[in-house]
TORVEX-841615 format. One record per atom (N, C-alpha, C, O): residue number from 1; atom name; x, y, z; residue in one letter. Coordinates in Angstrom, 3 decimals. Last residue first. Layout:
<atoms>
k  a  xx  yy  zz  r
NUM  CA  X  Y  Z  a $
...
</atoms>
This chain:
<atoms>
k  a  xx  yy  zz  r
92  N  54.635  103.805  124.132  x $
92  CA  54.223  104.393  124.922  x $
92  C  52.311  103.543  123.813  x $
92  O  51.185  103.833  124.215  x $
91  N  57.687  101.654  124.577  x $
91  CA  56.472  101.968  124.294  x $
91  C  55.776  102.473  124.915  x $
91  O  55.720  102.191  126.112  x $
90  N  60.946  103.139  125.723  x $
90  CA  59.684  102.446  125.927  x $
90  C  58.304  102.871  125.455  x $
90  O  57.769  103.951  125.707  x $
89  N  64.703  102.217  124.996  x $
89  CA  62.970  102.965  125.313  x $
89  C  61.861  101.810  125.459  x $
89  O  61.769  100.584  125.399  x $
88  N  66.268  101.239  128.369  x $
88  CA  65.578  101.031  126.953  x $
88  C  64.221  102.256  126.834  x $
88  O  63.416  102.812  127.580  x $
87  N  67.555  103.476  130.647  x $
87  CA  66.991  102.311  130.116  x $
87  C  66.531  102.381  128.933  x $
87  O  66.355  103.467  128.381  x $
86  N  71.529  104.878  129.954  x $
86  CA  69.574  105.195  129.913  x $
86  C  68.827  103.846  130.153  x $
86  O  69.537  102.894  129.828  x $
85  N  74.005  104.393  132.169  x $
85  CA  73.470  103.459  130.910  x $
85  C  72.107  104.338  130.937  x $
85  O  71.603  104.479  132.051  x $
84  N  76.663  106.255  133.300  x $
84  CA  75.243  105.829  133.620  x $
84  C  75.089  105.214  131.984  x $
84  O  75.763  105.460  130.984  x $
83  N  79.630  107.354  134.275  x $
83  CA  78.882  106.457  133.699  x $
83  C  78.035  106.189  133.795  x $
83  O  78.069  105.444  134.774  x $
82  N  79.110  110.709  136.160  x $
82  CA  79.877  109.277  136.309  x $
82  C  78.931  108.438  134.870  x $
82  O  77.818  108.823  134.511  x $
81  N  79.554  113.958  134.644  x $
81  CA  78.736  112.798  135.112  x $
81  C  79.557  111.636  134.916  x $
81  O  80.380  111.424  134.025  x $
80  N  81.290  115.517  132.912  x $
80  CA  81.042  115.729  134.685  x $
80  C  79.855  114.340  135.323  x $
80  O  79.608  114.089  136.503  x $
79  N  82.104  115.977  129.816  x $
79  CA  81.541  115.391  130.284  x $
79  C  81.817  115.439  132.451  x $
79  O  82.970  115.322  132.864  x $
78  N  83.293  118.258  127.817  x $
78  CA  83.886  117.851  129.247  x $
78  C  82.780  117.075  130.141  x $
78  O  82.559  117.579  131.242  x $
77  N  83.900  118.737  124.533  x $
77  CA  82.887  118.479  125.611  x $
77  C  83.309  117.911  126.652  x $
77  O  83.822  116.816  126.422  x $
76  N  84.509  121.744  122.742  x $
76  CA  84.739  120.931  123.705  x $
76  C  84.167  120.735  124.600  x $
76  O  83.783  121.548  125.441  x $
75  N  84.164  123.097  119.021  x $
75  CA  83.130  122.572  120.347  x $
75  C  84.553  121.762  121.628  x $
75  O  85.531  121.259  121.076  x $
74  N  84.733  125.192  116.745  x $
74  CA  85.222  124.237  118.017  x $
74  C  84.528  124.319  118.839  x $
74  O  84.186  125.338  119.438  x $
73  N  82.233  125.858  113.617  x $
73  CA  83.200  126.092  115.113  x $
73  C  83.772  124.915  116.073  x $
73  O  83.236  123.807  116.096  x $
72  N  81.746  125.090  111.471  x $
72  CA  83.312  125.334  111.318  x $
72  C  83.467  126.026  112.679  x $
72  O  84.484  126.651  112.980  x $
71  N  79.100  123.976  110.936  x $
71  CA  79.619  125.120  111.448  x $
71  C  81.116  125.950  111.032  x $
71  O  81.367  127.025  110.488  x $
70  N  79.267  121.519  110.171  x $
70  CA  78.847  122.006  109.337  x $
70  C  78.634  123.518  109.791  x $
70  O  78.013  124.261  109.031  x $
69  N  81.330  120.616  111.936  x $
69  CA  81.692  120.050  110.160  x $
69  C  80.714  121.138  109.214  x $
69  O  80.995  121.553  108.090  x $
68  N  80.459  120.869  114.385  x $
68  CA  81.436  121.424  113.877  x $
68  C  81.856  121.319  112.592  x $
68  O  82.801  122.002  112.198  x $
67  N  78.006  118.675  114.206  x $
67  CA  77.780  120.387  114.106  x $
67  C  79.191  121.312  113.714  x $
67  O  79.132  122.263  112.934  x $
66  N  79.160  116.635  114.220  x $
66  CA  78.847  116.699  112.791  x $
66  C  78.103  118.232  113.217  x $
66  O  77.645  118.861  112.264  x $
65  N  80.598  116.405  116.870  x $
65  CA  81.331  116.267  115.535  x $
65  C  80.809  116.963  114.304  x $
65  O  81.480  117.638  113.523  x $
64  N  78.307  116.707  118.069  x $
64  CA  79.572  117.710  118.177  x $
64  C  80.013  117.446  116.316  x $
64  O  79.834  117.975  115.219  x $
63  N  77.050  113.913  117.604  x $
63  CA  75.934  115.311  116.691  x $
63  C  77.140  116.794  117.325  x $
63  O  76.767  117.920  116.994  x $
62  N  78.969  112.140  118.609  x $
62  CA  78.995  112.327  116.901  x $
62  C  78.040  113.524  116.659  x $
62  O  78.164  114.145  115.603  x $
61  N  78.817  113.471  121.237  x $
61  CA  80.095  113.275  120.750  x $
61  C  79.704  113.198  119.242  x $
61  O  80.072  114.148  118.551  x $
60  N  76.274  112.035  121.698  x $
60  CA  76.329  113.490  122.183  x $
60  C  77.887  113.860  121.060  x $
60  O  77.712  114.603  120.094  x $
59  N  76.649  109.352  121.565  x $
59  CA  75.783  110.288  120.528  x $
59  C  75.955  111.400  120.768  x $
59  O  75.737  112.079  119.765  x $
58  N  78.402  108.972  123.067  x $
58  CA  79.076  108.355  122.392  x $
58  C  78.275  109.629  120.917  x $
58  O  78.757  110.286  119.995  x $
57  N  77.005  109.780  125.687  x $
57  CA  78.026  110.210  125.489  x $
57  C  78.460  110.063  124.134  x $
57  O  79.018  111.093  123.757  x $
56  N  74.673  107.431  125.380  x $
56  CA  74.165  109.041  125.262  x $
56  C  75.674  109.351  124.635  x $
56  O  75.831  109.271  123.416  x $
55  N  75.522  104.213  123.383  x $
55  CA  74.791  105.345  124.881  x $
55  C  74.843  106.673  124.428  x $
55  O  75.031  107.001  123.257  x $
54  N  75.773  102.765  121.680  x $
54  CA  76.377  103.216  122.028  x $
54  C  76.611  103.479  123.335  x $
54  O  77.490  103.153  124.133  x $
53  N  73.154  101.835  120.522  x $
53  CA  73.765  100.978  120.307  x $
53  C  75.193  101.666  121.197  x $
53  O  75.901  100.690  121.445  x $
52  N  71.172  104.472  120.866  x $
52  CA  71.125  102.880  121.010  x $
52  C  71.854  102.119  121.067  x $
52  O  71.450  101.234  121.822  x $
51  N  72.930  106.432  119.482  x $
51  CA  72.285  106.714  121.319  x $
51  C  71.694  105.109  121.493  x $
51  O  71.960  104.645  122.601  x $
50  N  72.985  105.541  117.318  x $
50  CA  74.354  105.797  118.402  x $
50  C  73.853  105.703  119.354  x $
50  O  74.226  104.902  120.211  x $
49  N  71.093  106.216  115.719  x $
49  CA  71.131  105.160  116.353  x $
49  C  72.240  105.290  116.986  x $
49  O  72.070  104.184  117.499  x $
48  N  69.290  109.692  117.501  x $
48  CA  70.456  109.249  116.170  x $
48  C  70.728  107.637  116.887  x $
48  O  70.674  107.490  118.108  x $
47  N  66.743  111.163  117.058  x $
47  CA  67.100  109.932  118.253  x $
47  C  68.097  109.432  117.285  x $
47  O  67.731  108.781  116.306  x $
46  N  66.739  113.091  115.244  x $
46  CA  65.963  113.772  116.876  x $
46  C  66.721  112.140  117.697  x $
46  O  67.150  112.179  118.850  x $
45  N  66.808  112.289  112.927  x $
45  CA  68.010  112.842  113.672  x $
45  C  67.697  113.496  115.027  x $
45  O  68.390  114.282  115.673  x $
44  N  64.865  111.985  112.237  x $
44  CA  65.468  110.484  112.593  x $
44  C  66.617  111.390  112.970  x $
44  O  67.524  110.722  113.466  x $
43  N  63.734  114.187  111.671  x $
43  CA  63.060  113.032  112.725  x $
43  C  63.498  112.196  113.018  x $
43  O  63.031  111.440  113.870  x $
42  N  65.151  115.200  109.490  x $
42  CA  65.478  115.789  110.909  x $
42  C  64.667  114.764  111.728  x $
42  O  65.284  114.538  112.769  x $
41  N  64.517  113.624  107.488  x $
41  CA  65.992  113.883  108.190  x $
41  C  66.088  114.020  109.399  x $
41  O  66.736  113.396  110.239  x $
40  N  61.778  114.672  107.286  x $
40  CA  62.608  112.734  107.793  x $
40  C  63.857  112.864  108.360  x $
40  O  64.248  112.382  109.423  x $
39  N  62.248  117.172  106.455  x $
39  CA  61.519  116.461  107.751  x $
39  C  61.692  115.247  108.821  x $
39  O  61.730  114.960  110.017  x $
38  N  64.065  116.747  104.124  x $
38  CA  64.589  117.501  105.228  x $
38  C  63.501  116.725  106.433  x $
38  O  63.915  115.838  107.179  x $
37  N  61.557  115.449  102.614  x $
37  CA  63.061  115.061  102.865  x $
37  C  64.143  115.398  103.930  x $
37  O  64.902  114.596  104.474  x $
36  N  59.935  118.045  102.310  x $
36  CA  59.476  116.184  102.935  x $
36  C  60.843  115.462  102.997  x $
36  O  60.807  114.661  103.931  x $
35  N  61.318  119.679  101.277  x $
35  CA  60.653  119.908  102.386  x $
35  C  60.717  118.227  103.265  x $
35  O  61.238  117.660  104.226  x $
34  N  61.425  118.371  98.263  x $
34  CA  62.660  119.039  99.716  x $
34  C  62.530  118.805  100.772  x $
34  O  63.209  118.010  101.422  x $
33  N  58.928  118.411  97.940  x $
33  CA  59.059  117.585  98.324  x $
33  C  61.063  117.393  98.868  x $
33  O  61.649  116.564  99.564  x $
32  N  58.394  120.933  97.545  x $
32  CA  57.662  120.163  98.591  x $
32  C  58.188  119.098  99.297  x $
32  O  58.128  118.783  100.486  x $
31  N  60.176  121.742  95.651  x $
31  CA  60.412  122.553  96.594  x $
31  C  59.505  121.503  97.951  x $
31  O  59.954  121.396  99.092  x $
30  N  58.628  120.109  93.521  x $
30  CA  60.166  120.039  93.772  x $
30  C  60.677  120.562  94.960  x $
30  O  61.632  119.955  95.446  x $
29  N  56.380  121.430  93.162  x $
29  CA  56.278  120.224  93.746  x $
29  C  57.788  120.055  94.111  x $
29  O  57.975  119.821  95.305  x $
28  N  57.228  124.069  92.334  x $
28  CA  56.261  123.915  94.100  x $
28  C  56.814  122.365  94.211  x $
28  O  57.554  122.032  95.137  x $
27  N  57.777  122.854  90.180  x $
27  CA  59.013  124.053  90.748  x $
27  C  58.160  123.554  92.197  x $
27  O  58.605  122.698  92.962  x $
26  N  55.645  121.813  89.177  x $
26  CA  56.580  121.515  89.103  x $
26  C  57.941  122.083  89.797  x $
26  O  59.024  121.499  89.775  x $
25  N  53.838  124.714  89.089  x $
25  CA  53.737  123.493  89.731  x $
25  C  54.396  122.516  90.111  x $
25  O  54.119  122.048  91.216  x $
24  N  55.167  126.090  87.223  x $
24  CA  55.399  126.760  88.667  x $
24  C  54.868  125.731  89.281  x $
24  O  55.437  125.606  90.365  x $
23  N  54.659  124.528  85.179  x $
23  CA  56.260  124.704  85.493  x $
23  C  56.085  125.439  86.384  x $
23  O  57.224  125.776  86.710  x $
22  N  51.950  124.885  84.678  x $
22  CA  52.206  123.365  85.125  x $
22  C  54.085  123.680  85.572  x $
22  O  54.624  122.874  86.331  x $
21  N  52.071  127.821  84.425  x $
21  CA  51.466  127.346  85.409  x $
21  C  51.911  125.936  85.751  x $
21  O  52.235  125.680  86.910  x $
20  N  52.878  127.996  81.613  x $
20  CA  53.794  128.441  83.083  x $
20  C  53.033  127.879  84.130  x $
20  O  53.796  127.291  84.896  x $
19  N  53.307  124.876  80.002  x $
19  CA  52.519  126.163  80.681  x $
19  C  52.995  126.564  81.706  x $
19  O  53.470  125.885  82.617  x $
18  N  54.071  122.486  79.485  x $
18  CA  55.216  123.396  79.183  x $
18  C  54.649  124.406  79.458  x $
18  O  55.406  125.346  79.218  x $
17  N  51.311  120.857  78.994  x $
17  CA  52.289  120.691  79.562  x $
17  C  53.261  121.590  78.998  x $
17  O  53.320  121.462  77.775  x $
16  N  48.019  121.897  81.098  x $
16  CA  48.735  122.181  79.736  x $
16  C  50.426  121.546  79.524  x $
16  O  50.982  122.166  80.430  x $
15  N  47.138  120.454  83.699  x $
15  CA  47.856  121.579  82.902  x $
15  C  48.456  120.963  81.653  x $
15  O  49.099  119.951  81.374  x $
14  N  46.168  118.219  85.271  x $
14  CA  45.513  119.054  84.579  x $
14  C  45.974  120.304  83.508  x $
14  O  45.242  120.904  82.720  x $
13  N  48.692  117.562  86.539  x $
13  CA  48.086  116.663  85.250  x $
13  C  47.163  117.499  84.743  x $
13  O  47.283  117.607  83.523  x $
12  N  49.443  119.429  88.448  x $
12  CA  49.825  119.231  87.476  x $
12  C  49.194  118.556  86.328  x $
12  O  49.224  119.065  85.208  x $
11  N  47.444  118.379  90.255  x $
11  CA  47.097  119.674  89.406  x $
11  C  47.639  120.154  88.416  x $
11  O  47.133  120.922  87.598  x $
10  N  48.244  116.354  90.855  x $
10  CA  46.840  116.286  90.578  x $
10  C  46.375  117.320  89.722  x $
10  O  45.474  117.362  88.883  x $
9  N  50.627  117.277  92.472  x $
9  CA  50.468  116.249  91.353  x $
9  C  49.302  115.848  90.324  x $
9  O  49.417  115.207  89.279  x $
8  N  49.557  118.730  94.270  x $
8  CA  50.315  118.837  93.097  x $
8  C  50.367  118.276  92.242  x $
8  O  50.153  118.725  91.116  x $
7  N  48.680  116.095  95.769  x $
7  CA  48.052  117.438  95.449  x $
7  C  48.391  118.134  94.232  x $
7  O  47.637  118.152  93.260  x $
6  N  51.019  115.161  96.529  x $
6  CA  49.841  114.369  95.570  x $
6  C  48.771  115.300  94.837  x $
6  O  48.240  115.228  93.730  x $
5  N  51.892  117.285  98.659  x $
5  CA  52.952  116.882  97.066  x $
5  C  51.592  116.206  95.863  x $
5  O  51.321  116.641  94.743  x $
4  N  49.879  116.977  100.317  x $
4  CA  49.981  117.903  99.497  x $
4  C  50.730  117.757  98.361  x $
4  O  50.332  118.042  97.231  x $
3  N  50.089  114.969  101.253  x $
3  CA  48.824  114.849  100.646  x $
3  C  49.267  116.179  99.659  x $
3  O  48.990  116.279  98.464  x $
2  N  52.921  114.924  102.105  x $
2  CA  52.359  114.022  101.342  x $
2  C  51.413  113.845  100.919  x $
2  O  51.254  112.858  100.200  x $
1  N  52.117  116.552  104.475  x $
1  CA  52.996  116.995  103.426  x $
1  C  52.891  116.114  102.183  x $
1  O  52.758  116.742  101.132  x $
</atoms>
């Protein structure tokens, strides 16, 4: 995704500046690099630090929280498992 934004960028410079073309480039690159922002988001929201410093329950409990904030539905979680710790991760 980052070769591509540069990409853009490359092709922008070649344009004319205020040409529709360099302003649909500019519009792409803006939209790319959304893209590339949301991605990170979501990759660091695949292992939220809670689940480290917390445990599972504690993370399971804040990605409720923050789905009902951006849902507006009621979640209730009734946890059924005794206390367990995960082990550390591990390099793979």
């Amino acid at each position: 995704m980052i070769i591509l934004s540069r990409n853009i960028d490359e092709l922008i410079s070649t344009q004319p500046k205020r040409s529709k073309m360099g302003r649909s480039l500019e519009d792409l690159r803006t939209e790319v690099d959304k893209i590339i922002s949301q991605v990170r988001r979501f990759t660091q929201d695949l292992r939220p630090p809670t689940l480290d410093y917390l445990g599972l329950l504690p993370a399971v409990r804040e990605l409720i929280t923050q789905f009902e904030h951006q849902s507006a539905v009621k979640t209730d979680l009734k946890p059924t498992a005794r206390k367990q710790n995960l082990p550390p991760k591990r390099k793979c």
